[in-house]
Each structure stands twice: as C-alpha cells, then as structure tokens.
N, C-alpha and C positions, 0 to 999 in steps of 0.2 A: 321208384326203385332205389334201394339204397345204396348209397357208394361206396365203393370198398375203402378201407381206411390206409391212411396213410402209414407207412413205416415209423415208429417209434413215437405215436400220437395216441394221447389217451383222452378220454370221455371227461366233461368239467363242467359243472355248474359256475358259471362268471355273470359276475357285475361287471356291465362294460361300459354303463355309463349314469350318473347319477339321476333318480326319480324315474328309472325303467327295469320292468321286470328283466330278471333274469335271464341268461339263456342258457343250454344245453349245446353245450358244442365240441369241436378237437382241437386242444393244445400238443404241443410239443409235450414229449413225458421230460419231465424234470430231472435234472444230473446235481446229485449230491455234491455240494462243498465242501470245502475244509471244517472239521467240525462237526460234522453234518452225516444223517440219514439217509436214505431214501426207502419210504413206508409205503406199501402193497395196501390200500385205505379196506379196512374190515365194513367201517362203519362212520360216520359222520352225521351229527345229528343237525338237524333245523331249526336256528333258533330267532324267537323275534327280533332280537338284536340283529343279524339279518336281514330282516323286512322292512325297521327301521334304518339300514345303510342304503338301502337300495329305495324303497320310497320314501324318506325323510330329506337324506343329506343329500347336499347343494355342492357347489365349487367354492361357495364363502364356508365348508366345514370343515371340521377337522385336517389340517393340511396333511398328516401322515394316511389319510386312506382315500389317494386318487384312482379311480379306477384305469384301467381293467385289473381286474384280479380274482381269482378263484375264492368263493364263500366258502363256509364250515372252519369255525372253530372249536367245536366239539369232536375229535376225533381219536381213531384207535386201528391198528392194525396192526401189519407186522413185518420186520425188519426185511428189506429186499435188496440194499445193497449200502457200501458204506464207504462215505467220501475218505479225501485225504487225508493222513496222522489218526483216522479212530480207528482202536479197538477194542477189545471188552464185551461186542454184540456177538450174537449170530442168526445167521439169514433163519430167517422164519419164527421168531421166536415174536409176541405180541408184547405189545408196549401202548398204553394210552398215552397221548399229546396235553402237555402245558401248554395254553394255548400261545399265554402275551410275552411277548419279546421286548425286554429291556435296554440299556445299553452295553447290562454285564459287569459294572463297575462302580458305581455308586452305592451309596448306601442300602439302598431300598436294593436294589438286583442284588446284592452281596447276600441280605437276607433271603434272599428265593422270591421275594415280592415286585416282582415288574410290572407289576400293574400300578406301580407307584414312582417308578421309576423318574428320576431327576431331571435328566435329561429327556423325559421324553417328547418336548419342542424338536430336536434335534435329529430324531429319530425315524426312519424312513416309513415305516408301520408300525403299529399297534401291538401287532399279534399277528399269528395264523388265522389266516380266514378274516385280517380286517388289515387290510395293506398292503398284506403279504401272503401272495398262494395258500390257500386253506386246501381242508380235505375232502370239498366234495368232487375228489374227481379218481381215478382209479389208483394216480400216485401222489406223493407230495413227497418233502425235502422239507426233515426238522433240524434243528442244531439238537446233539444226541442230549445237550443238556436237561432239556426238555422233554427227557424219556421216561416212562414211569413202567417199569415192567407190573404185566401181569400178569405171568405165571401162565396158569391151564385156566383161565375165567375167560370167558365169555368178549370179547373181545367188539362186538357188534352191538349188544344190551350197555358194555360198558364205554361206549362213543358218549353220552351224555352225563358222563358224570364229570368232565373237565370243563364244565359251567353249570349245569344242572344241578349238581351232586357240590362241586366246589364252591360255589359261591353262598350259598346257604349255611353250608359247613363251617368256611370262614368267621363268620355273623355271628353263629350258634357261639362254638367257639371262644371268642372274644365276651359272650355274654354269662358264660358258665358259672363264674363268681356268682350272680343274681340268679342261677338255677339249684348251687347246693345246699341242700338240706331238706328238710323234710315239709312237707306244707306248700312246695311251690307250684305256682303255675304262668303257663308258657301260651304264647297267645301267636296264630300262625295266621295271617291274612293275606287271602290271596293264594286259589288251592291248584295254579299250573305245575307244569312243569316241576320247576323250584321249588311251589308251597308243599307238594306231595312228599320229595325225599325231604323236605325238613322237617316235615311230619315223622319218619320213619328215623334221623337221623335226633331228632329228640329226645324219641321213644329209647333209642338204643343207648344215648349217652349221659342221660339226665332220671331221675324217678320223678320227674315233674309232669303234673297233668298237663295235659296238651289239648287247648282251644284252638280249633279251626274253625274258621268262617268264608264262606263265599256266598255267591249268589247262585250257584250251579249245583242243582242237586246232586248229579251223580259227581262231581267233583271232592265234594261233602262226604257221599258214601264211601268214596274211597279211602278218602284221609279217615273214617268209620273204620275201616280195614285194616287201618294199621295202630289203630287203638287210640285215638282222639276223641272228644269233643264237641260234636259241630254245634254249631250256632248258624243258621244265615242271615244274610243281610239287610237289612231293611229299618225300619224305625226304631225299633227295641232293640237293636242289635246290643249295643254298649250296654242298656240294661240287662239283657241276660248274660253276659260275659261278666257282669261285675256281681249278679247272684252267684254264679257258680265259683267266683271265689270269695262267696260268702260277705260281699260288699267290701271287699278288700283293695281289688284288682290285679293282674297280670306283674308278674316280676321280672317280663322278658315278651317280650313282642318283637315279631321280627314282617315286615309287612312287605309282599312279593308284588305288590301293584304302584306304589309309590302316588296315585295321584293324590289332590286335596282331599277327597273324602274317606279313603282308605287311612290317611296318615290322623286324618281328625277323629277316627274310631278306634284307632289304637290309642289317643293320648289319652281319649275317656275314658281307657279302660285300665290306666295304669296304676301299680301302687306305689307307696313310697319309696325310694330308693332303688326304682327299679330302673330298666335300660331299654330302649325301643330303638329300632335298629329298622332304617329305610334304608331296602334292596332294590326295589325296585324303581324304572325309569320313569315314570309315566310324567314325570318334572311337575307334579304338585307340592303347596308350597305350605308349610306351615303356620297358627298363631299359635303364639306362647304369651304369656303371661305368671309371674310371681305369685297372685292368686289363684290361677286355675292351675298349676302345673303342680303335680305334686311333689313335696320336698325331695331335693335329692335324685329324682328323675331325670336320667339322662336322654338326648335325644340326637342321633348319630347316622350316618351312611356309612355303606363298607361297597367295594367294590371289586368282585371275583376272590380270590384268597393265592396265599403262596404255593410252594412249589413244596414244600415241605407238606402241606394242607392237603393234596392231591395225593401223595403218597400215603396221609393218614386215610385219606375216604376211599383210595383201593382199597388197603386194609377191610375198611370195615365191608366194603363189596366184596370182597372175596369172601370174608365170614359170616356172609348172607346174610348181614344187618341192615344195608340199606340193597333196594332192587329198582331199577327205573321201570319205568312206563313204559316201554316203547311201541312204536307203529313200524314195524321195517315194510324200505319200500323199494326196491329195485333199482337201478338208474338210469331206467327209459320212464320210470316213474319220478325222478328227483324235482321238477318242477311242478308234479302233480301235488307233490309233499308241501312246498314253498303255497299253493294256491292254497290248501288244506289250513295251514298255520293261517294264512291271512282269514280266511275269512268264518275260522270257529272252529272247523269239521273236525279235530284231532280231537281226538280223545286220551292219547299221550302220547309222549316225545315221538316226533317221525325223526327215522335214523334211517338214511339212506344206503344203500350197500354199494359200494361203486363197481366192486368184482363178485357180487353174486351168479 
C-alpha cells in the first residue's frame, strides 16, 4: 500500500552513497535563496556521467561531489517561485538550466565558463546534479544566473541540450576556423547522445561534409537522417574516411567516446592543419609522434561549454536546427531510465518528467 506523502515533500532520484544504484525517494521540496529560483522540473535528462558518479567514484574522488544529492544535470522547466532580491522572472514562464556552478568571480565565471572555474578546489560542488541538488526530482533551486529562457519551445525535448546539445556545441565552435570554406570535412565519432546533435549541429553551421562512424547500425542511420556520412567501425575504418576525403583527411574531428581506439582513428584520419577535439571520458590515452602526426594538427579536450554557448544552441533549437532524441519517461519510471542507459537499451536521450 502506498503511503501518503508527506506535507511539502517532493519525488528525487538521489545518490546516497558512492558505488550504489540510485534511489527513488522523498525529499524536503527545496526553498529558494538569495539569488535564486525555485523550478517546477519539465524535464531532466539521464546522462552517463551520472552512472559514472554513482558507480565509478569513491571517497578518495572528487572532493566537491560527496553524496547524498539529487542527480540530473540536464534540466528544464519552469519558473515556480522566486528567492530573495530577484526579479525580472515570472511564475510559469520556462527556462532550461546551466548546469555547473562556479565561484562567480574569477576569470573563467566572469566569462560565462565555470566549468573552468579557478577556484574550483574550493568549491562545495560542481554543478547541478553533481554536488549540488540536480533536477531529477519534482523541484529544484537554480541561482537565476543560470537561466536560459525558452520562450514557447518544448521545454521537456529541450532538458538535454544543457550537455547533450552544449558540450558538442562548445567543441564545434572552437573548431569553426578548420571548417570555413569550401572542400571541408568534419569527422564525428561516437554516434550517442552528443555524437547525434553534433551531427545536426554541424550540418546547420558549417557547409562541410560530415563523417560519422560507429559501430551501431541504427546509430549510423540516424546520424543518415540528418545528412552525414557513415562509415562503421572496424578494420578499414580510417581507410574509408580518408577515401572520401579523397586521401586528404578530416579537417575537424570531434570524438564522443574518448577511449584509446576511438582517439587512434581520429588521428589516422586527419589532415594537415586540421584540429581533433576529445570529448569524450572514456580516459583513453594517446601516441603522438613528429612523423606520424600530420603537420600542424592540433590535438585538444574541451569540456561542456559557456553560458553564453547555451543561449547560442537555444537559439538554434528554437529554429529547429538542432532536435534531440528523446525517450521520456515518467517518474515512477526514473530509475527504469538510469537501468536503460546502463545497460545499452536507449535508443535516445531518456528525459525523465518529474511532474507528468
């Protein structure tokens, strides 16, 4: 039988303790601070990073994400009440979530980039949803800083594009110089989540052909879908990437899986002067070499993107240039979601609805 709920307690996907699944439980609903939101959650997406906090990290990890704390740091809803000194909002209006929280004051947060942030040794969490109360639960409490309105768009579909959609963006972005002009192409490895809108998010910003590779057919088909390339994985792979740019190679590689053999396929298939850009964590490692590297080849990480970045990729969501994947999933379902991502089942982004 199920028990009635407590007064002013809301529904929470929590990490409570490190190297154990998740649980589904009732928290306290959350009181906006100074500064501060409190968001009615539309939608919160599922992301490996995630599965990685919860079965990776240890007590010797990261000192800013001790548990207990609510997961999701992809999220989106809409405004429900608002702390002390703000105004500018109004109740019900939707806003997607910057996820990572800086110290506010250094160089790097002054630019909108707390992911980069200086201080962040000093820093109590990470982010939403990695230290500090994420959005998978019915509410949550942003600093308003962190707000990105979005208008009359979709507010549920658009919970993954504040990692999904951003971090890829970022990358691209930075690599645009090695995309202009005419003759280029662009090399996408790794076709989840991330590799799909940076397929569509290429497509929109660049006139450069667009090579995807994975090992998942229907992954392939998709990135098909939005006018790529595919190549898949396997022996030949670098040699057919480097025929179709006509034995040249890739002027921009952007690789969503990061282990050794993923980063060893992008370097074969680069050309001169070009930029390869590891997104993804999978902590594989590189060789380089003056002979084999081709001239001028740069070889880089980026990690999420700014706050400025996020207001560009609403943008182009609203004007239905880039669209995610999604699997929504209810929130008697949220944990069903979290087993789904672990073990393959998703076929795209699960975004959990907390108040469906």
């Amino acid at each position: 039988m199920r028990r009635p709920r407590k007064e002013y307690a809301v529904r929470a996907v929590v990490f409570e303790q490190f190297q154990t699944f998740p649980s589904l439980t009732e928290i306290d609903r959350p009181v906006p601070g100074p500064g501060e939101a409190l968001l009615k959650i539309a939608g919160a997406g599922a992301c490996h990073s995630d599965v990685a906090v919860y079965r990776e990290f240890t007590a010797d990890g990261p000192a800013s994400i001790p548990p207990p704390f609510v997961l999701g740091h992809e999220n989106a809803g809409w405004i429900e009440e608002l702390g002390p000194g703000v105004s500018g909002f109004e109740k019900g209006e939707a806003h997607l979530v910057y996820g990572p929280i800086g110290c506010g004051h250094c160089k790097a947060c002054s630019r909108g980039q707390d992911t980069y942030c200086e201080n962040v040794a000093s820093m109590p969490y990470l982010a939403v949803g990695l230290g500090r109360d994420g959005g998978m639960a019915e509410y949550m409490t942003v600093p308003v800083r962190n707000l990105v309105p979005l208008g009359d768009a979709d507010p549920v579909d658009a919970a993954p594009l504040a990692d999904a959609a951003l971090t890829p963006y970022h990358a691209i972005k930075l690599s645009l110089p090695q995309l202009g002009g005419g003759g280029r192409y662009a090399l996408v490895v790794g076709l989840g989540g991330l590799g799909q809108i940076a397929v569509q998010i290429l497509t929109a910003l660049t006139g450069a052909t667009v090579i995807a590779t994975d090992v998942k057919e229907d992954a392939m088909e998709r990135a098909a879908a939005h006018g790529a390339v595919t190549v898949p994985g396997g022996p030949d792979q670098v040699a057919r990437i480097r025929e179709l740019t006509g034995g040249r190679g890739v002027d921009a590689a952007f690789d969503f899986v990061g282990a050794s053999g993923t980063i060893a396929a992008a370097q074969g298939s680069m050309a001169q002067r070009s930029r390869l850009t590891v997104v993804g964590i999978a902590n594989g490692t590189a060789q380089w070499s003056f002979f084999t590297n081709p001239y001028e080849c740069e070889l880089t990480n980026t990690y999420w993107g700014t706050i400025e970045d996020l207001h560009e990729v609403v943008a182009m969501y609203r004007a239905g240039q880039i669209r995610p994947d999604v699997q929504r999933f209810g929130m008697d379902r949220a944990l069903e979601a979290y087993e789904l991502l672990e073990s393959g089942g998703l076929t795209g982004r699960a975004v959990v609805m907390p108040n469906a």
